[in-house]
C-alpha positions, 0 to 999 in steps of 0.5 A: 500500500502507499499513501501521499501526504498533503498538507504541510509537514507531516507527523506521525500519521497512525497506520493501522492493519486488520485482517478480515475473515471469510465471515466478515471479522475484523482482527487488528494485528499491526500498527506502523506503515509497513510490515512483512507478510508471514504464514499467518496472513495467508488467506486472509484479506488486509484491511488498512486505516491510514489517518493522516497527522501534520507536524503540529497534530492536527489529524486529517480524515482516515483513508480505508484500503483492501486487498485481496486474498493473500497468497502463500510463497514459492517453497523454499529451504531457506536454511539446512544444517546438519549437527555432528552425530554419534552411533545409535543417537538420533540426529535432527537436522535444523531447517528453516522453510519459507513458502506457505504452509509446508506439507511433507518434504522428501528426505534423503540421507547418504554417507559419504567417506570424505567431506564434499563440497556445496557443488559435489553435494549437489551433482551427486544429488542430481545423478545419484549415482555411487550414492549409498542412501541409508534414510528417508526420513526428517530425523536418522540415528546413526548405525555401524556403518555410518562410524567413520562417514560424513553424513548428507541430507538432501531436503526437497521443500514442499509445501502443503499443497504438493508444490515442490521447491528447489533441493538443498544439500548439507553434509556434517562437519565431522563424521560419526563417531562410534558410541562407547562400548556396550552389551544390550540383552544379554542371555543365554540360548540352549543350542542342544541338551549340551551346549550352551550359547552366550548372545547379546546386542552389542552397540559401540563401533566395531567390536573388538575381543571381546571377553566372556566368562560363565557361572555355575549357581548352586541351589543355594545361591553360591555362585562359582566361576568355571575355570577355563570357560571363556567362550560364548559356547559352553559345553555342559558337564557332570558337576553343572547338573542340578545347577543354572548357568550364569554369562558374563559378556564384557564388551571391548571395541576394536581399539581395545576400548571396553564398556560395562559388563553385564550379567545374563539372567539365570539358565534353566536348571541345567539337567541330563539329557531327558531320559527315554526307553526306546522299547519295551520287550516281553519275553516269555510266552503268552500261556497261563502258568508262564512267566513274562518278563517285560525288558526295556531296550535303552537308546544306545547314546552315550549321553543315554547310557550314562543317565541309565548307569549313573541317574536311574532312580527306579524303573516302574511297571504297571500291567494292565489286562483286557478281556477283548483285543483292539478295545482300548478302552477296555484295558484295567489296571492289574493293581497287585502287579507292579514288577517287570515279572508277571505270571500269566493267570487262569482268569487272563485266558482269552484276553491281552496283557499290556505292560507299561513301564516309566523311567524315573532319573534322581532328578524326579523326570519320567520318561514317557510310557513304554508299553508292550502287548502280549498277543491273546492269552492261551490255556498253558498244558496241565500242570499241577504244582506244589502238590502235597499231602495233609495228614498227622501221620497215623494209620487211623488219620484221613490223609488229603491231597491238594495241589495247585492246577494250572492249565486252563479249567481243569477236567477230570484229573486222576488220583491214585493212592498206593504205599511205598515201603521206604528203601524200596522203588517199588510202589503197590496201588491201594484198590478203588482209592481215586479220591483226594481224601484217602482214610489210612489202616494198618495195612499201611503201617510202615509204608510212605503213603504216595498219591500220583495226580494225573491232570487233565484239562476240560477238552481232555488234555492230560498233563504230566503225573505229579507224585507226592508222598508222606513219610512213613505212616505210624501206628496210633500212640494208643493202638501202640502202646497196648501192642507193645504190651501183648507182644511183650507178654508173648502170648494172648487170647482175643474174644472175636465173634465168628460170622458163619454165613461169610455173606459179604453184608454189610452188617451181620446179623446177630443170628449168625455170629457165634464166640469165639477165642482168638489164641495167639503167640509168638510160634502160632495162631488158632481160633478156638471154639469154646466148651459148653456144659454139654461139650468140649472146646475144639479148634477150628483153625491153626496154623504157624506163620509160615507163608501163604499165612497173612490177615487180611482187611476188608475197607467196608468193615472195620469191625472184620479181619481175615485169617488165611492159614493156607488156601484152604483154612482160612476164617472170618472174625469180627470184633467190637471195635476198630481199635480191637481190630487194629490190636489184633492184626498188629499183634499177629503180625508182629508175632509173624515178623521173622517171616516179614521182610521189614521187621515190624518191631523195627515199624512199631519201634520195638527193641528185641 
């Protein structure tokens, strides 16, 4: 604007500014006869008020101007300045724009090994060729490989409306200079179960030697350096296990400048290599009776082996059984067996075993299940084992056998009961004695009583025959005492009752049994026929003990024994008592001993 003075000697005239608003609005921003436009008054329109002054103060009539809307300046980078910078700190360049509001200039950084000139910067700029650019952005932070370089900013002024200005380029004084010396994130990284990695970020030029050391923690804090390990790599060994790792990094530049160590965080605790079963054997066959045995194949590595000599705490088993084949689901835990031998039982045929078996080290890890199926349970071959006899050992004792079978449900086996004279291989089989329970007599007296148990399996199959024997059977303490007695005496007469039908009844009739006197001694036996008023006593039977004489039993009658003489004088008796009974045989068998093979004194123990 300008304005002339008329009017004698001017004075200070008052000039006033105001912008006016889209809206109308007056805002009164300045006072004097001339100002230079800045950013804030473009879009606005300028409104001035000039009132004219002379010298003395007389003021004249103010004159009214306005413009029209202010537009904003050519972009220009009026000024670019690039401060010296250090390695990893961040440099802001100083800039001073001009030319309406500025909008997003283009920034681009290069390195350069040597300080250019304002020309070199600017045909570089213009070609870019040979140029390593290395940011695009207002504000850069140095890296590695700016230590050393200069760096250069080439800014292109634009304003907010896209207009572009002419370029400057500015190159820093000096060049990057390397920041000192450290270590960022120290830590420790497991390369495999052995090896031990010590890493960290390291920041301060180029790096140098730098130095490493590693610790061994205890469990209870103590802290130990170990002696040689001077490397980022460690290799674990036996007396770092059950402790953690601790890694040292002091960080040292190229020209031997060193920073602040630091400390990594603690490793894991630092353990064996996890320890693992690579199989599971049964050995043994599927078969009731049999013995499975499970064997667990171990890994052959060193670091296995080693865990397996020096670190098993125990090894468990676990058997499971299911009554069908492919039902997973269906296997229950067998809770009494809980060792690698199982014996394969009668309820198991028909189904499957399954052993399992775990790995426990001393630093309480489990090696995942081992397990191993039998294929499907088999009825094994009859068998019967610890077979014995029950009895006190008496001729007037029930004897039992009992063993125990095995070989899949057991069918009719077969007993079979006989005596065997002791010293002698020969064995006599007792007649229509089948049963478990046998009732001894005096005909066994003197022999080991043998039961010889055939088993056989429901389908008809028959196991090999088990034998088991009794020692010597004895004669009752009472029934010896009083043979001891009539022996002793050498002679004695029994009453016996005479059966004159000689019917095989059970029990005789009273009608038929007639007294009798059995007279016996150590040359001879008879039965005599006692006297009456009316007639004399006669004998009806005698003989000595020379064979074929014997007294015979008879097993449904305890009351009866036999006297055969010879083939053709032979007598039937009865007496009271089986007691009675036992006496008298006893007794004429131990008068006819010189004619026994066995001495029955020697039986009945009886010194001569």
């Amino acid at each position: 604007f300008f304005f002339f003075f008329f009017g004698s000697v001017k004075g200070e005239c008052v000039c006033e500014w105001f912008k006016v608003k889209s809206n109308g609005r007056r805002e009164k921003f300045h006072v004097g006869e001339y100002f230079d436009l800045t950013y804030n008054e473009v879009g606005y329109c300028l409104e001035v008020i000039y009132t004219p002054v002379r010298a003395d103060g007389l003021k004249g009539n103010p004159k009214i101007l306005c413009s029209s809307s202010i537009s904003p300046g050519d972009p220009r980078a009026i000024e670019l300045v690039v401060p010296d910078g250090c390695e990893g700190q961040e440099i802001v360049p100083e800039t001073r724009y001009f030319g309406g509001q500025e909008g997003a200039g283009k920034y681009i950084w290069f390195r350069s090994a040597k300080k250019l000139n304002a020309s070199e910067l600017i045909e570089l700029s213009n070609t870019w060729e040979n140029v390593e650019i290395c940011g695009q952005n207002l504000k850069y932070t140095p890296c590695l490989k700016d230590v050393g370089s200069y760096l250069a900013l080439h800014w292109l002024p634009t304003r907010s409306d896209g207009k572009c200005g002419k370029p400057l380029v500015s190159i820093s004084e000096s060049p990057i200079t390397p920041a000192l010396p450290s270590v960022l994130n120290v830590r420790i990284v497991n390369l495999s179960p052995k090896t031990y990695c010590g890493e960290g970020d390291y920041i301060g030029g180029y790096e140098g030697a730098s130095l490493f050391s590693w610790y061994r923690e205890f469990s209870d804090g103590t802290v130990q350096l170990i002696d040689g390990a001077r490397f980022k790599t460690y290799e674990v060994s036996e007396e770092d296990y059950s402790c953690r790792l601790l890694f040292r990094y002091t960080p040292v530049r190229s020209d031997s400048i060193s920073g602040e160590s630091q400390l990594s965080d603690q490793s894991e605790v630092i353990l064996p290599e996890f320890p693992r079963i690579e199989t599971l054997v049964l050995t043994g066959k599927a078969v009731e009776g049999e013995v499975l045995t499970a064997v667990e194949v171990t890994p052959k590595s060193e670091d296995q082996l080693l865990i397996w000599d020096l670190y098993k705490k125990e090894v468990s088993y676990r058997w499971f059984f299911s009554p069908e084949t492919g039902d997973e689901e269906s296997f229950e835990l067998c809770q009494s067996q809980q060792s690698c031998f199982y014996k394969v039982r009668f309820e198991d045929i028909g189904g499957v075993l399954r052993c399992e078996c775990i790995f426990t080290d001393v630093f309480g890890r489990s090696s995942d299940p081992a397990c191993a199926e039998t294929a499907v349970i088999l009825p094994g071959f009859p068998r019967v084992d610890k077979l014995e006899i029950e009895g006190r050992g008496f001729h007037t004792n029930l004897y039992t056998v009992r063993g125990i079978y095995s070989g899949g449900k057991e069918g009719k086996s077969r007993i079979q009961w006989l005596r065997s004279m002791l010293g002698s291989p020969d064995l006599i089989s007792i007649p229509g004695e089948t049963g478990r329970m046998y009732e001894a007599n005096v005909d066994d007296v003197g022999y080991r009583l043998v039961a010889v148990y055939t088993p056989v399996r429901d389908d008809g199959t028959e196991g090999c025959p088990v034998s088991a024997s009794t020692d010597p059977v004895a004669v009752e303490p009472d029934v010896l005492q009083e043979v001891k007695q009539k022996l002793d005496s050498g002679s004695v007469k029994f009453e016996v009752l005479y059966d004159k039908d000689r019917s095989p009844k059970m029990v005789p009739e009273m009608g038929n049994l007639e007294r009798r006197v059995l007279d016996v001694n150590r040359k001879r036996c008879k039965v005599v026929k006692p006297g009456t008023k009316t007639s004399f006593s006669t004998t009806e039977i005698r003989g000595s003990y020379s064979p074929p004489f014997h007294v015979e039993l008879f097993r449904s009658d305890q009351h009866r024994l036999r006297i055969v003489v010879d083939t053709e004088n032979e007598v039937d008796v009865m007496v009271q008592t089986r007691h009675l009974r036992d006496v008298i045989v006893l007794v004429i068998r131990g008068f006819a001993q010189r004619f026994n093979s066995t001495s029955l004194n020697a039986l009945l123990k009886i010194e001569t």
